[in-house]
N, C-alpha and C positions, 0 to 999 in steps of 0.2 A: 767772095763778097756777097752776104745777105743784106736786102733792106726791105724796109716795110714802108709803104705810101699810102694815108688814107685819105679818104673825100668822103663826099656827102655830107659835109656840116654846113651851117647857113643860121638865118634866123626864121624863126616861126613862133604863131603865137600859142600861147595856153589849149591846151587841148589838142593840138594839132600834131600831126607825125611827122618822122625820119626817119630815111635808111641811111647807116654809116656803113664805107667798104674799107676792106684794109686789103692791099695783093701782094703778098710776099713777092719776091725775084732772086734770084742771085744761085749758088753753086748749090743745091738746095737737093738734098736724097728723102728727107723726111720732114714733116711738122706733127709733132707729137702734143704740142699743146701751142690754143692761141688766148688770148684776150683781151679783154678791152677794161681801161682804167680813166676818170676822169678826174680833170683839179680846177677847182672855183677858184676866184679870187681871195685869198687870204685863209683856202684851206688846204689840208693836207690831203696827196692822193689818193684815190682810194678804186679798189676793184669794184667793177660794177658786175660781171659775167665774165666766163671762162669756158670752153669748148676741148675736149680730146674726143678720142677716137670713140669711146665709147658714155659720154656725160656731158650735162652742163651744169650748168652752177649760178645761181643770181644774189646778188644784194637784195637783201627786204627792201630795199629802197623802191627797187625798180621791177618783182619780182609780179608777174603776171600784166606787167607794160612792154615792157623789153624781151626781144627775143634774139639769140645769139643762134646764127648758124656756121656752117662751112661748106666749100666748095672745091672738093679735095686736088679736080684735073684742074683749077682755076687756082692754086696759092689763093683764096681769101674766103678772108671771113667776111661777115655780117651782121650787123647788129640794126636791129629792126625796134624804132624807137615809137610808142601810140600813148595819147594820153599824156602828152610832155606837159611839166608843169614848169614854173619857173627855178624851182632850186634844181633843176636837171641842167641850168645854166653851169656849161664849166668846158673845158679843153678835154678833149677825149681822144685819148691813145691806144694804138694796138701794141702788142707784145706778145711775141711768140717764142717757144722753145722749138727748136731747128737743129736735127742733123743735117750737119753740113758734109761737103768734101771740097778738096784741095784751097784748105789743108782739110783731114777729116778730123770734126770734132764735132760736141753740142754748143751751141750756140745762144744766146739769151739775146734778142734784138727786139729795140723798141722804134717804132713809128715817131716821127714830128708831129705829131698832134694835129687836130681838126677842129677848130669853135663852133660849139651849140651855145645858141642865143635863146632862150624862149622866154618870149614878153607877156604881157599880164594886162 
């Protein structure tokens, strides 16, 4: 059993920052890749940043606002959000790729979601 739990969402205004945490748990040998995706109302999801062992990755969206880290003896990631603006308003998700054991395989598991509000 892997699962992913994040916090950190809330509301804030324009201009203003967030930290989002996600902490992996469960039968857990490796994380090879994490990320984080978010969905607005009435849009489709989309990647916003991505983290492995040796890279990250951002959306033009949010690229030089947002900063994606990891915290390898902690299972979690971090996404460090500055400069929020209102269309950053959306439900944000972690998602990891995980070797797992008993049973051993890879694994594909997503987070319940966390709501960023930013007002205007």
């Amino acid at each position: 059993q892997v699962q992913l739990v994040e916090s950190g969402g809330g509301l804030v205004q324009a201009g203003g920052s967030l930290r989002l945490s996600c902490a992996a748990s469960g039968s857990i040998v490796s994380i090879n890749r994490m990320s984080w995706y978010r969905q607005a109302p009435g849009k489709q999801r989309e990647l916003v940043a991505t983290i492995t062992s040796g890279s990250t990755n951002y959306a033009n969206s949010v690229k030089g606002r947002f900063t994606i880290s990891r915290d390898n003896a902690k299972n979690t990631v971090y996404l460090q959000m500055n400069s929020l603006k209102p269309e950053d308003t959306a439900v944000y998700y972690c998602n990891a790729g995980i070797v797992a054991y008993n049973p051993t395989g890879y694994v594909d598991v997503w987070g319940q979601g966390t709501l960023v509000t930013v007002s205007s």
